[in-house]
VEXDREN-2710 file (C-alpha; in Angstrom, 1 decimal):
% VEXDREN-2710
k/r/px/py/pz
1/UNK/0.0/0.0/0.0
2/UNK/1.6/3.4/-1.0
3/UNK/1.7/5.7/2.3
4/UNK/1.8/9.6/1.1
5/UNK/-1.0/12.7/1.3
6/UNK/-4.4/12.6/-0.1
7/UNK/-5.9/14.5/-2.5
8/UNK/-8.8/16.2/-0.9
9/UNK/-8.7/20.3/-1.8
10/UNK/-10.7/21.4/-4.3
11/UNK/-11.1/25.0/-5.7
12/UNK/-12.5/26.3/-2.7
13/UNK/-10.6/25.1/0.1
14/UNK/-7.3/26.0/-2.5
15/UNK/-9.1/29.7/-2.6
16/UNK/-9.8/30.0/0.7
17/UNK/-6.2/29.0/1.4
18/UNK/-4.4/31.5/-0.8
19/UNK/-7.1/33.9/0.1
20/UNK/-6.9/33.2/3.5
21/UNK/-3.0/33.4/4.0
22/UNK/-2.9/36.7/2.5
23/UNK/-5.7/38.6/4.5
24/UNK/-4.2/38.1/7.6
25/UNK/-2.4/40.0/10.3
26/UNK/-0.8/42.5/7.7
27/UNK/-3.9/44.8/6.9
28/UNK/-4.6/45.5/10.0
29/UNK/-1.0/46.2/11.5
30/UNK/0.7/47.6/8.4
31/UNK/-0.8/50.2/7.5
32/UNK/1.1/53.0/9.9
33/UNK/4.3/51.0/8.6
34/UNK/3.7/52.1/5.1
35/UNK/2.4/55.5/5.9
36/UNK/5.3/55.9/8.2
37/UNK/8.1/55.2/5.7
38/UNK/5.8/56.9/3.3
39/UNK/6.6/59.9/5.0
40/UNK/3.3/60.6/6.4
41/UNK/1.6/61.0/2.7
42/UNK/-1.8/59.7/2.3
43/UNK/-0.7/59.4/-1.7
44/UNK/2.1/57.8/-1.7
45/UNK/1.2/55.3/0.8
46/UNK/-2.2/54.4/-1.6
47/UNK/-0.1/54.1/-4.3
48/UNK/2.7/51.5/-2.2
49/UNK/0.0/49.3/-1.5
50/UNK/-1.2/49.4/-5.0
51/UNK/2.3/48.8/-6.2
52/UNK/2.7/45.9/-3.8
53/UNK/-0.4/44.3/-5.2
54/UNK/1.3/44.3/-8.7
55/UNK/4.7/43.2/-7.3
56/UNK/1.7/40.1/-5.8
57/UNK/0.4/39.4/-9.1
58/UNK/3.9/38.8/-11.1
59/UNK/5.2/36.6/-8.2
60/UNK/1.6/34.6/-8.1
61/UNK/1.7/34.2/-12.0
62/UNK/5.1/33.7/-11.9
63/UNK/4.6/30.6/-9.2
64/UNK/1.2/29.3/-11.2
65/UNK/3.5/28.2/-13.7
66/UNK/5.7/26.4/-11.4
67/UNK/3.0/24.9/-9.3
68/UNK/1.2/23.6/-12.8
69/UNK/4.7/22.5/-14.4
70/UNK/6.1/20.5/-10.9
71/UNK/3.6/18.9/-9.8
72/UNK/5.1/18.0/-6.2
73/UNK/4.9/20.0/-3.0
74/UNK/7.3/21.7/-1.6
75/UNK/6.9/25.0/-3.2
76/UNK/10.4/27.0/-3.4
77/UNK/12.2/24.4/-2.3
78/UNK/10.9/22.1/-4.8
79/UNK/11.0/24.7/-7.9
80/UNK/15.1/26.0/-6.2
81/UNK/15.9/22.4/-5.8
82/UNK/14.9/21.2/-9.4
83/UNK/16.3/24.5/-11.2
84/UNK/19.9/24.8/-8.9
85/UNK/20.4/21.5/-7.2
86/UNK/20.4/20.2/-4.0
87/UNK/22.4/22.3/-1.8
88/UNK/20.3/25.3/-3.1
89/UNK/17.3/23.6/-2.5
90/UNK/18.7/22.7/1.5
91/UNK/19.7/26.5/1.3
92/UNK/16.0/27.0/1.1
93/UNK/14.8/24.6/3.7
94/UNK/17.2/26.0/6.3
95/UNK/15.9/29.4/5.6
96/UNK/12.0/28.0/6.0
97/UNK/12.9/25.8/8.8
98/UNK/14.8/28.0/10.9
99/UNK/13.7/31.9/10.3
100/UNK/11.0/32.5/7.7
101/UNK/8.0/29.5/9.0
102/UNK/8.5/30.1/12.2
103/UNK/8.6/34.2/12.6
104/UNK/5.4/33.9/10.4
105/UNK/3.6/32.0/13.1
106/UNK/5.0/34.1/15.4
107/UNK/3.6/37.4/13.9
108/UNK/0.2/35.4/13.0
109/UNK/-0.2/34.6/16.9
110/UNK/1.5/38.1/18.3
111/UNK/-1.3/40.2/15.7
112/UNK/-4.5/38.0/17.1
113/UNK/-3.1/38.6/21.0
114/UNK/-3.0/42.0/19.8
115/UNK/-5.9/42.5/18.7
116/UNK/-7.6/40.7/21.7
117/UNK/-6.0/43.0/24.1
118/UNK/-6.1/46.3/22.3
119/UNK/-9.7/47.3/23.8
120/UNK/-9.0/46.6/27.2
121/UNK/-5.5/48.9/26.7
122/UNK/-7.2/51.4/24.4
123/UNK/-6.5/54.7/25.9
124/UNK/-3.1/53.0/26.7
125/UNK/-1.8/50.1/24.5
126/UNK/1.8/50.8/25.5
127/UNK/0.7/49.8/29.1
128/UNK/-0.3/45.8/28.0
129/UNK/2.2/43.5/29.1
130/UNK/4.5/41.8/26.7
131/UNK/4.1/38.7/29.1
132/UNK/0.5/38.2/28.7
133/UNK/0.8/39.0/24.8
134/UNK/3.2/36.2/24.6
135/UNK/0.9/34.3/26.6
136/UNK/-1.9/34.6/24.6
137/UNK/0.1/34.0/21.2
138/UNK/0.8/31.0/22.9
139/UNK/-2.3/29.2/23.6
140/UNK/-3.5/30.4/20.2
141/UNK/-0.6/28.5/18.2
142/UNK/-1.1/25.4/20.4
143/UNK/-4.8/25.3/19.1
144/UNK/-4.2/25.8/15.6
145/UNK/-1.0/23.3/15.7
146/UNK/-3.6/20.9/17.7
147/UNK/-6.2/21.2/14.6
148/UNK/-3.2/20.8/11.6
149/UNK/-2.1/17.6/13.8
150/UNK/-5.8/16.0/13.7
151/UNK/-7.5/16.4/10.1
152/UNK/-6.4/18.4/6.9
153/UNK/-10.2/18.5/6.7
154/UNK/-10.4/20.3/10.3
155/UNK/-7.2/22.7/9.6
156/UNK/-9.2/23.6/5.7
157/UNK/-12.4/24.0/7.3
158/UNK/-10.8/26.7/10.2
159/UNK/-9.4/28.2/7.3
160/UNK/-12.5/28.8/5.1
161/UNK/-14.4/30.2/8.5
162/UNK/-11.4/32.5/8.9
163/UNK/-11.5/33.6/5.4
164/UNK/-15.1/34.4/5.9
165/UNK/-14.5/36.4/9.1
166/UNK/-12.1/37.9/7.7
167/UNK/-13.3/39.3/4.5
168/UNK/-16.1/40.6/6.4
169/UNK/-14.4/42.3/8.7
170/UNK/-13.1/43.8/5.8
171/UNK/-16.0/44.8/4.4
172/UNK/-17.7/46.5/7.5
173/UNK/-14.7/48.7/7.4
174/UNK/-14.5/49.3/3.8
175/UNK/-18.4/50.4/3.5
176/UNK/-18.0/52.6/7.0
177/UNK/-15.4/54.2/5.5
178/UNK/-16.8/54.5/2.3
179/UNK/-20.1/55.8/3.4
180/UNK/-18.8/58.4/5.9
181/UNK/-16.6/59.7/2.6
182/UNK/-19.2/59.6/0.6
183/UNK/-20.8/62.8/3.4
184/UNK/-18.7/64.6/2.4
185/UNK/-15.8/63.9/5.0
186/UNK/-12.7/64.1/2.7
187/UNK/-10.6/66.9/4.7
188/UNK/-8.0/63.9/5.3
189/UNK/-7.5/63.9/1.4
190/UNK/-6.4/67.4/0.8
191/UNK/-3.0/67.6/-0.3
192/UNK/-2.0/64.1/-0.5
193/UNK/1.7/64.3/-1.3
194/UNK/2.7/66.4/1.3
195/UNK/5.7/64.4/2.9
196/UNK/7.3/65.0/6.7
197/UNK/9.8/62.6/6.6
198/UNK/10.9/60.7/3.6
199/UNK/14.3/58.5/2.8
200/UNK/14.9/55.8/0.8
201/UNK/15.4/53.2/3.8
202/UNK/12.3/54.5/5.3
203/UNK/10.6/53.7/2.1
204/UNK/11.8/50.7/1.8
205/UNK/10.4/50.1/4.8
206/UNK/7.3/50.6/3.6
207/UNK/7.5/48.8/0.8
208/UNK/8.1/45.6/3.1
209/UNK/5.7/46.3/5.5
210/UNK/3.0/46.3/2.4
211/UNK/4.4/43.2/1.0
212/UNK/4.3/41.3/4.4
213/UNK/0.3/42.4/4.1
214/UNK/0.3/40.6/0.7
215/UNK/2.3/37.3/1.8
216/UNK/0.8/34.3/1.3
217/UNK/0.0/34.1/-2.8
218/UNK/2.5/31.0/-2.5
219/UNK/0.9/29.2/0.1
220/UNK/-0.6/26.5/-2.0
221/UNK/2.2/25.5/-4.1
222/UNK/3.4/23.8/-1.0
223/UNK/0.4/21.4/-1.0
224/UNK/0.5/20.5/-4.7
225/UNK/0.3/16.4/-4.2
226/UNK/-2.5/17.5/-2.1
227/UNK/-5.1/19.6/-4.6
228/UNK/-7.8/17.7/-6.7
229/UNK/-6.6/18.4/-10.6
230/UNK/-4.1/20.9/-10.1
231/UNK/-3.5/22.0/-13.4
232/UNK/-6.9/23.7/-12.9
233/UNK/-7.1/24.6/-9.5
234/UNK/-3.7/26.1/-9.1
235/UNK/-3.8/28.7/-11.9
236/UNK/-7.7/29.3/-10.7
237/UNK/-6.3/29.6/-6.6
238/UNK/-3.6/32.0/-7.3
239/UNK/-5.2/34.4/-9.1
240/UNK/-8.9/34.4/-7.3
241/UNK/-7.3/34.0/-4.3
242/UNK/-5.2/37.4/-5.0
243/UNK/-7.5/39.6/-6.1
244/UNK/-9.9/39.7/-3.3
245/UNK/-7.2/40.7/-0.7
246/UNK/-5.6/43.0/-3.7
247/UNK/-9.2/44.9/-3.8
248/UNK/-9.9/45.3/-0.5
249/UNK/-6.6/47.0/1.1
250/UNK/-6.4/49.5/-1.3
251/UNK/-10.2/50.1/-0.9
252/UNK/-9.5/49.6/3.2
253/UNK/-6.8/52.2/3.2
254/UNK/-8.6/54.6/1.6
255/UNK/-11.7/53.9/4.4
256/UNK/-9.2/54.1/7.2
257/UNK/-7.9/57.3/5.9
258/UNK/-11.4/58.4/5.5
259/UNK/-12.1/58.1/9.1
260/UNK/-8.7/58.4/10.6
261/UNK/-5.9/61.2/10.7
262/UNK/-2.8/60.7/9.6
263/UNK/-1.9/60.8/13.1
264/UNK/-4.6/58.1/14.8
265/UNK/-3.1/55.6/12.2
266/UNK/0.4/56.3/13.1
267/UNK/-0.3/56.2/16.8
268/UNK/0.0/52.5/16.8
269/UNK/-0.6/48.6/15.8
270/UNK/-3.8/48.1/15.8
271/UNK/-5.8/50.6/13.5
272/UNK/-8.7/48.6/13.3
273/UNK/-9.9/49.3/16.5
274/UNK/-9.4/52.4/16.5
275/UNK/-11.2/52.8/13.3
276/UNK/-14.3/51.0/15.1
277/UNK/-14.3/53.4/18.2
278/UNK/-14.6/56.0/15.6
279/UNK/-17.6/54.6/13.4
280/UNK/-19.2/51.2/14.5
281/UNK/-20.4/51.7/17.8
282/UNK/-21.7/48.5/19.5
283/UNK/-21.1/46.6/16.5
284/UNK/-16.9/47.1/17.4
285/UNK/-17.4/44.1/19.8
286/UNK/-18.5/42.1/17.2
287/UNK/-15.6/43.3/14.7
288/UNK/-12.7/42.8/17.3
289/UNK/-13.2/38.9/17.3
290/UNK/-13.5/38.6/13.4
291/UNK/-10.2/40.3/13.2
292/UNK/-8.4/38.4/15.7
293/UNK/-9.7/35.3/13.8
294/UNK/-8.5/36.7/10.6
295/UNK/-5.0/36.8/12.1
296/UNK/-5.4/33.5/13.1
297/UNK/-5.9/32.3/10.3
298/UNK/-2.4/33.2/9.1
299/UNK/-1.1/31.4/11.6
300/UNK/-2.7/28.1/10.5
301/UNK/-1.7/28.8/7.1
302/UNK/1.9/29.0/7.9
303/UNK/1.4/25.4/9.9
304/UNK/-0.1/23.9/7.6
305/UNK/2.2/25.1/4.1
306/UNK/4.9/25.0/6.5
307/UNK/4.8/21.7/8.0
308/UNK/4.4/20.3/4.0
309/UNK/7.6/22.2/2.9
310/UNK/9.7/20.0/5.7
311/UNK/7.4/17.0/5.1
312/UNK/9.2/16.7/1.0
313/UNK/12.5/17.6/3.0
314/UNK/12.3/14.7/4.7
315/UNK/11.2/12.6/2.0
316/UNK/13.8/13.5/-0.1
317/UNK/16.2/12.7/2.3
318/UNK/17.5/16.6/2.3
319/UNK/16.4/16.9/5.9
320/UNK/16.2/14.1/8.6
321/UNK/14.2/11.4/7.3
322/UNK/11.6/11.1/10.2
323/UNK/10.2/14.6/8.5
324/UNK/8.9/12.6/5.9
325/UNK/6.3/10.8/8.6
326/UNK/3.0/11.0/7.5
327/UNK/0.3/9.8/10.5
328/UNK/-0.9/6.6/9.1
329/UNK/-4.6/7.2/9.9
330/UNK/-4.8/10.7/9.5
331/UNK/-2.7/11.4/7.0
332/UNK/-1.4/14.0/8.0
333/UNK/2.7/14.5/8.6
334/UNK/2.6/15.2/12.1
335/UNK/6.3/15.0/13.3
336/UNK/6.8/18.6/11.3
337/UNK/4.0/20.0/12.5
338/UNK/5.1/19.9/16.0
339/UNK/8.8/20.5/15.1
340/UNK/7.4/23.8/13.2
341/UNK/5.7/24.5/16.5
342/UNK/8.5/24.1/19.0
343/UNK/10.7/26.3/16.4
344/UNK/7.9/28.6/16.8
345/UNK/7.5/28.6/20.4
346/UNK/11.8/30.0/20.5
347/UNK/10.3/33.0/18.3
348/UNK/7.3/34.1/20.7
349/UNK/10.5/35.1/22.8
350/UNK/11.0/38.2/20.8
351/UNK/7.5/39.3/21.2
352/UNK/7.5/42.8/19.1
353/UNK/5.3/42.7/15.9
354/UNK/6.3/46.0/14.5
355/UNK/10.7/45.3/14.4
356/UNK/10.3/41.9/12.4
357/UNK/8.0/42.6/10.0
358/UNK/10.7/44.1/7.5
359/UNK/13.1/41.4/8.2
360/UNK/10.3/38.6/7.8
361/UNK/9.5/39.8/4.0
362/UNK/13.3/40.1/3.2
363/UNK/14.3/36.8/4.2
364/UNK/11.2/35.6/3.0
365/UNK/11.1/36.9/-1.0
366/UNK/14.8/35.3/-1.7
367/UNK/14.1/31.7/-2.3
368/UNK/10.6/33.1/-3.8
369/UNK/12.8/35.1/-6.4
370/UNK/15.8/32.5/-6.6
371/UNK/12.9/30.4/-7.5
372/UNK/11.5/32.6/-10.3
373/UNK/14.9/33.0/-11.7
374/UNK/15.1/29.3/-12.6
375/UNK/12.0/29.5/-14.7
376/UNK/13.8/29.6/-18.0
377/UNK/16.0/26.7/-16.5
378/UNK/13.0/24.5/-15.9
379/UNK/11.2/25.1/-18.7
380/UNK/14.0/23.5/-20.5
381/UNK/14.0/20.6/-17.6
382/UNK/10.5/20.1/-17.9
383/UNK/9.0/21.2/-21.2
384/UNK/5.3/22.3/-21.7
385/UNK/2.4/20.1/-21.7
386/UNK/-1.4/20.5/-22.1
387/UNK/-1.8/21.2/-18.4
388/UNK/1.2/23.6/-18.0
389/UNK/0.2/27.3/-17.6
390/UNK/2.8/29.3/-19.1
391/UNK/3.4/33.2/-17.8
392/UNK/4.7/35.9/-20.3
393/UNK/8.6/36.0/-19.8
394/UNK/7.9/39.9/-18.7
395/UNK/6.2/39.0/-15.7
396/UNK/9.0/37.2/-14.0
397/UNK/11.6/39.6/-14.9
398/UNK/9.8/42.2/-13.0
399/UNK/9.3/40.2/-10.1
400/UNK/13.3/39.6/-10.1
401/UNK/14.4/43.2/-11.1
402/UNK/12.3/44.4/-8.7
403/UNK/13.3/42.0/-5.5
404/UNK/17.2/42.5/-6.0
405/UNK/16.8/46.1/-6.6
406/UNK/14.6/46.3/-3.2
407/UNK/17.0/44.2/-1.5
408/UNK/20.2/46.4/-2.2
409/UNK/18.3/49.6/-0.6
410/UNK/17.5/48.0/2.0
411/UNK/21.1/46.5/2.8
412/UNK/22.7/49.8/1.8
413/UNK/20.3/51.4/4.4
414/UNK/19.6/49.2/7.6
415/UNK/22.9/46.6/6.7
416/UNK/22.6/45.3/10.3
417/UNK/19.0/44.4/10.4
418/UNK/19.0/42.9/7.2
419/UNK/22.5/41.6/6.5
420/UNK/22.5/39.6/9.1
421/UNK/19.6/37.3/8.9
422/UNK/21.0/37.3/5.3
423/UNK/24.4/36.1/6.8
424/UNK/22.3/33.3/9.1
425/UNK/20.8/32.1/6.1
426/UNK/24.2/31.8/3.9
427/UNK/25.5/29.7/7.2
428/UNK/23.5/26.7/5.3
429/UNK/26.2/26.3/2.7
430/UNK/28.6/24.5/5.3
431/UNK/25.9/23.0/6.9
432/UNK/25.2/21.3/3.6
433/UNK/28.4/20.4/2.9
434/UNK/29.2/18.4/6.6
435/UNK/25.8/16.9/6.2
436/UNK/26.5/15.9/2.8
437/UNK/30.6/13.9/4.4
438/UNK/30.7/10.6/4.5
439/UNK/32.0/11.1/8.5
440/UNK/28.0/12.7/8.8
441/UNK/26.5/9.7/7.0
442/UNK/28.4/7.0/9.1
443/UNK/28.1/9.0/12.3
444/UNK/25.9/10.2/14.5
445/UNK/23.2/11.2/12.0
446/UNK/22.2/7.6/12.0
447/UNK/21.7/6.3/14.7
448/UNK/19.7/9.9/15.7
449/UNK/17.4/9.6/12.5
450/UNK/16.7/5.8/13.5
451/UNK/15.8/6.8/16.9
452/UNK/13.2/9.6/15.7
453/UNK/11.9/7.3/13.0
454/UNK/11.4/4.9/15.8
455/UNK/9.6/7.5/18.2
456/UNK/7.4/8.6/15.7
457/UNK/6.3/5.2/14.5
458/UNK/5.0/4.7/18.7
459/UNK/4.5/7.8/19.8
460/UNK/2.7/9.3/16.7
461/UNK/1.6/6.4/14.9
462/UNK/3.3/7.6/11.6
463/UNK/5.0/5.8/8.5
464/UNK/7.6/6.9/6.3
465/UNK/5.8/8.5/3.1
466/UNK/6.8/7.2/-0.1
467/UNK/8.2/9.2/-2.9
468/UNK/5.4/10.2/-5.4
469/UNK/6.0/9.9/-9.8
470/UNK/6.4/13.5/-10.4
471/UNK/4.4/12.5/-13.7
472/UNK/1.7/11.8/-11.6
END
C-alpha cells in the first residue's frame, strides 16, 4: 500500500487557502508602517499598496507556472531544488525551517493577541504587558498546531471560516469608511503628497511592510500532491485568491484614511480598533473577534504550508528522514508539524510585531525570487504540456528586477538588520556540505534519524511516506 497525502482540496478550500494566507495580520498592523516610511503622505502610501499588489500578481503568475509545471509539493524548495540542485534547495529549507516558517507564526499569533487586548489597553496600549501577549500568542498556536495535527479537513475548514471572518471584517470597514466619505468627509484627502519625513530606507520600509500584508499568494504551491486536478485549480487559486485581498486593502486604506488622521493611524498597531471606536459603535465588539480570527488564520496557514515544505524535505532525504512521517490514519505528517511548532514557540520570545516585520518579508522573498529566476532553467528541464500554464517572460523579470533592486536599498540602508539574517541564512552552505561527508552519513546522524523514525512510529503512529512519480 503506497503511504503519502491525499488529494482532498478542491477550488474552494485552494481559494480559501491563498485567500486566507494573504488577509491576515498584515492589513490590520501595516498600515502605519507604510504611511510611516511613506513619509506621512496619504498618496504615496495608496499608491505602495497598489504597487505591492502588482509586485503580488507577477510573483503569483510567476509561481502558477511552477505549481502547474512541478507537480510536487514543496513550493520553493521544490522549484530551487529542481532548477539549482540540491544544496540550493537545502539553502532553502534552512531558511523556511529556521527563520521565515516560524517568525510567520510568530507574527500570525503576536497580531491575534494584539488585537484581543487592544480594547481593554485602548486609551493605553503601551501599558499591556508583553508577558501576557506572549501568553496569549501561545495558547492560540497550540490550538491551531492541535487542529493541523488531527485532520487536513479540520485545519481547511478553520481556514474557510477564517476567510469568511475575515473578508467581512473587511468589508464592515470598507463600507463605513466608504459611506462616511461619501458625506462629504474628505478633509484627510487634501493635499496628499505632502511628505514630513521621507528617505529611501524608510521607504523601503514601507514597501516591506506592504508586501508582508500581501504574503501568502504562495501558500498552495506547498500542498501540490494534495489539490484535486491541479493543473486547474492552481492557476484558478492564485489568481482568485489574489485579487480579493488586492481589492480590499487598497479600498481599506482609503476607508481608514477616511475616518482616521494621519496621526490616529500612526499612533499604533492596531488601526482597526481604532477605526471601530470611531464609526461602528456596539457593533466594534463584534468586529474585534473577526479580526483576531483573521490573524489566526495566518497562523494556521503557515502550519499547515509550512509543516508540508519540511514533510518533502524529509522525504527526499534533504532533511532528517523522520520529517517525511505521514500519521498513518490521519494522514497528516505530524512529526513537522510539532517541530514547526517548538521552532515557533523560541520565536514568541522576541514578542514585538512592529521590528520583524521588514526582516520577515526580506528573508522571506529570496528563495521566492531565486525560484522565479530558474524559470527559463525548468522550462527546458521540464517542457510544456497540455496542463502547464505558461506566464509571459515579462512577468518574472519584474518580479526579479524588482526583488534585487529592493534588497540592495535596504542593505545599503539598515545593513545590520537585514544583513544579518542574510548572513544566518548563507550559514547553510557549510551545513550542507558536513551533512553531505561521508563522517556525517556513518556517524551520529544515524543512529539519531533511526531513533526519531522509531519515536514517531509509537508515539505518533506515523509511517515513512513514499516518494510520489512526479508524472503523476
Amino acid at each position: 500500500m503506497t503511504v503519502g497525502l491525499k488529494r482532498q482540496l478542491g477550488v474552494i478550500s485552494a481559494i480559501s487557502y491563498v485567500t486566507g494566507g494573504i488577509i491576515g495580520g498584515g492589513i490590520f498592523v501595516s498600515p502605519s508602517s507604510v504611511l510611516a516610511g511613506a513619509g506621512a503622505s496619504l498618496g504615496l502610501s495608496l499608491c505602495v499598496w497598489v504597487f505591492c499588489g502588482f509586485i503580488s500578481y507577477c510573483g503569483a503568475l510567476s509561481y502558477a507556472e511552477l505549481g502547474t509545471r512541478i507537480k510536487r509539493s514543496g513550493g520553493s524548495y521544490t522549484y530551487v531544488r529542481a532548477a539549482f540542485g540540491d544544496m540550493a534547495g537545502f539553502t532553502v529549507l534552512w531558511a523556511q525551517l529556521f527563520v521565515v516558517r516560524p517568525l510567520a507564526a510568530v507574527l500570525g499569533s503576536l497580531v491575534t493577541a494584539e488585537y484581543i487586548m487592544r480594547p481593554i489597553y485602548l486609551e493605553c496600549p503601551d501599558m499591556a504587558p508583553k508577558s501576557a501577549k506572549i501568553l496569549l500568542a501561545t495558547v492560540i498556536l497550540s490550538f491551531i498546531v492541535a487542529c493541523n495535527c488531527y485532520s487536513v479537513r479540520a485545519a481547511a475548514g478553520m481556514q474557510t471560516v477564517s476567510t469568511v471572518c475575515k473578508v467581512s471584517a473587511l468589508v464592515v470597514i470598507i463600507v463605513a469608511g466608504l459611506y462616511h466619505l461619501s458625506q462629504g468627509h474628505n478633509e484627510n484627502f487634501r493635499e496628499p503628497f505632502v511628505f514630513s519625513d521621507l528617505n529611501p530606507g524608510g521607504f523601503t520600509s514601507a514597501v516591506y511592510a506592504g508586501l508582508y500584508a500581501y504574503v501568502g499568494w504562495d501558500h498552495i504551491n506547498n500542498a501540490v500532491e494534495e489539490i484535486v486536478q491541479p493543473q486547474r485549480t492552481m492557476p484558478i487559486a492564485i489568481l482568485g485568491g489574489l485579487a480579493i485581498p488586492t481589492v480590499c486593502y487598497i479600498t481599506a486604506n482609503i476607508a481608514y484614511h477616511a475616518v482616521m488622521t494621519n496621526q490616529e493611524i500612526l499612533s499604533g498597531l492596531a488601526v482597526a480598533v481604532v477605526f471601530g471606536e470611531r464609526m461602528l459603535g456596539p457593533i466594534k465588539w463584534a468586529m474585534v473577534p473577526c479580526i483576531a480570527m483573521s490573524a489566526a488564520g495566518i497562523t494556521n496557514v503557515i502550519i499547515f504550508t509550512s509543516s508540508r515544505l519540511n514533510f518533502v524535505g524529509g522525504r527526499d532525504n534533504i532533511f532528517p528522514r523522520f520529517l517525511g512521517m505521514v500519521n498513518a490514519e490521519r494522514k497528516t505528517p505530524m512529526p513537522t508539524v510539532l517541530l514547526v511548532f517548538a521552532f515557533s514557540l523560541v520565536f514568541l520570545c522576541l514578542g514585538d510585531v512592529k521590528s520583524i516585520i521588514g526582516t520577515y518579508s526580506f528573508v522571506r522573498a529570496l528563495p521566492e525570487a531565486v525560484a522565479i529566476v530558474g524559470i527559463l532553467r525548468l522550462r527546458r528541464k521540464f517542457p510544456d504540456s497540455h496542463d502547464v500554464y505558461k506566464v509571459p517572460l515579462v512577468i518574472p523579470v519584474i518580479f526579479v528586477v524588482f526583488f534585487f533592486t529592493l534588497s540592495l536599498t535596504a542593505i545599503a540602508y539598515q545593513p545590520v538588520k537585514f544583513l544579518v539574517p542574510l548572513a544566518f541564512v548563507l550559514l547553510a552552505v557549510p551545513v550542507y556540505f558536513i551533512s553531505d561527508s561521508a563522517w556525517w552519513h556513518n556517524g551520529p546522524s544515524i543512529s539519531f534519524n533511526a531513533t526519531m523514525v522509531t519515536i514517531c512510529r509509537r508515539l505518533l503512529l506515523c509511517q515513512l511516506a513514499d516518494v510520489p512519480d512526479t508524472d503523476k
